[in-house]
N, C-alpha and C positions, 0 to 999 in steps of 0.2 A: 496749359501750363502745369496741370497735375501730374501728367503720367512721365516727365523726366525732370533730369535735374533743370536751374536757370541758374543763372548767373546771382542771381539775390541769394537763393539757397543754397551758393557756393560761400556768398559772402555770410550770411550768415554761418555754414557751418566752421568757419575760422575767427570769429569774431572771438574776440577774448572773454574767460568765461564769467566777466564781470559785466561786461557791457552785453555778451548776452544773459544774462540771468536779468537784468536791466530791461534791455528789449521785450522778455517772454515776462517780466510782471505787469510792463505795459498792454500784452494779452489779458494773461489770466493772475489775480493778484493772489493767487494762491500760491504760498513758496512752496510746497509739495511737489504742484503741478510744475510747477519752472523748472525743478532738480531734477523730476523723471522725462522732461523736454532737453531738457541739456545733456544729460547721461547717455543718452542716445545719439548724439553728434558723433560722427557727419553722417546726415542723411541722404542716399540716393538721391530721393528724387521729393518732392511737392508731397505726394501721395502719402508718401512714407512719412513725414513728417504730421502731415495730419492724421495718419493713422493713430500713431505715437500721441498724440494731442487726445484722439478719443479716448484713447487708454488710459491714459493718465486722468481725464475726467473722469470717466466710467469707475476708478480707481479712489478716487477722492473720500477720505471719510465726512463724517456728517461733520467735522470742526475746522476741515478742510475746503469743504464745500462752503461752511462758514464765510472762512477766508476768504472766498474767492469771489463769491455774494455780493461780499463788503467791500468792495472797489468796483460795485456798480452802484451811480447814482438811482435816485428815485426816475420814476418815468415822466419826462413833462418838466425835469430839474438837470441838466446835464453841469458835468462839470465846470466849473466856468477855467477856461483858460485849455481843457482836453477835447482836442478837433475831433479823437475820435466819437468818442461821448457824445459831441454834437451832432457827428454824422449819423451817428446809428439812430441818435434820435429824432431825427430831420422830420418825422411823421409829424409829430409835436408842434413844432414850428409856427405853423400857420392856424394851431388851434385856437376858436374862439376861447373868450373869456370865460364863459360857462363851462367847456369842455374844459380848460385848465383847472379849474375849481374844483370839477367833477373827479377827475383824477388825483387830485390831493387829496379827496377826503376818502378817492379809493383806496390809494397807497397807503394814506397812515390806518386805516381800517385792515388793510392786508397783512402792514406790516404789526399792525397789534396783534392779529390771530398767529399768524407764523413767526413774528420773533424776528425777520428780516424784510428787505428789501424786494419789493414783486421784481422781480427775474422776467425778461422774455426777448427776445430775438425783436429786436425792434426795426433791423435794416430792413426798407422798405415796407413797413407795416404803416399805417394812417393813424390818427389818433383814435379816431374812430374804433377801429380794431383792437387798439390798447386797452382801450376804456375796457368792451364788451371782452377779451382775455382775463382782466383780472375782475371783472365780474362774474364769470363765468369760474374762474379759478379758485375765487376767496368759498367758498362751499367746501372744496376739496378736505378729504383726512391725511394729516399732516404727512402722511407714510408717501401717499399719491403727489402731492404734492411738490414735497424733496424731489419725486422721481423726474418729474416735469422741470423745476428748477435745472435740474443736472442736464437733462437734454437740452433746454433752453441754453444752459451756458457752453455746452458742444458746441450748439450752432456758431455760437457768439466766439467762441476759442477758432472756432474754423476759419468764419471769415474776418477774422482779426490773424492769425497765422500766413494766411493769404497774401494780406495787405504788407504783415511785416516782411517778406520774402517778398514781393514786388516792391517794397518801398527800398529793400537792401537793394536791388538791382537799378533802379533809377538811381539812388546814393553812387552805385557804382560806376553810371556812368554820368557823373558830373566832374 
């Protein structure tokens, strides 16, 4: 599906530029990131659009990146009513009580040092794995840090990109 265009990523790139600006903060809630994903319409192909996507991360200022932090739940909290949020966090799910506990007082311990939300690519990771990421992560100096959140949220921008262009081409054909 990456290396040409499909039929989602037709539809997407004609969507009107409210309803996509709409769509791409349901990616990434950074409005920065949306206007330099939108300004680049119509994209060849998949590829090209994720490219555009890394850019525009890779791009992000630190009040930006901010933004974009901040319309991700804590981990082990998803949004209530956002299928995506509960998808990526599906790891969570089936965690024990102790492990749910354990992860809250990670998060709010993470989110004291760093001022935000622990960040991490959670599609298909275990809780387990989350736990030992932001244990492993909360040591970090705040510089290193940032850099990790940013690639964290590529990942998360990618395969949330993905989904919207495959979910525009099912749309399409109902």
């Amino acid at each position: 599906m990456t290396s040409s265009s499909t039929p989602g990523l037709a539809r997407f790139n004609i969507l009107a530029d409210d309803e996509a600006t709409a769509a791409l903060h349901e990616v990434c809630a950074s409005a920065a990131w949306g206007r330099a994903i939108l300004s680049g319409r119509p994209y060849a192909t998949v590829e090209a659009l994720l490219s555009a996507g890394d850019a525009a991360t890779a791009a992000l200022t630190r009040d930006e990146l901010a933004d974009a932090m901040a319309g991700h739940p804590p981990i082990g909290r998803p949004k209530p009513g956002d299928p995506a949020s509960s998808r990526e966090q599906r790891g969570m799910a089936d965690a024990t009580e102790e492990l749910r506990a354990e992860m809250l007082e990670l998060n709010l311990a993470y989110q004291e040092r760093f001022g935000h939300v622990f960040l991490i690519c959670a599609t298909g990771a275990t809780g387990e794995q989350m736990r030992d990421a932001v244990k492993s992560r909360i040591g970090n100096p705040p510089e290193r840090e940032r850099e990790i959140v940013r690639s964290e949220l590529g990942r998360i921008n990618r395969i949330r990109l993905t989904r919207l262009v495959a979910d525009a081409a099912e749309a399409e054909g109902e």
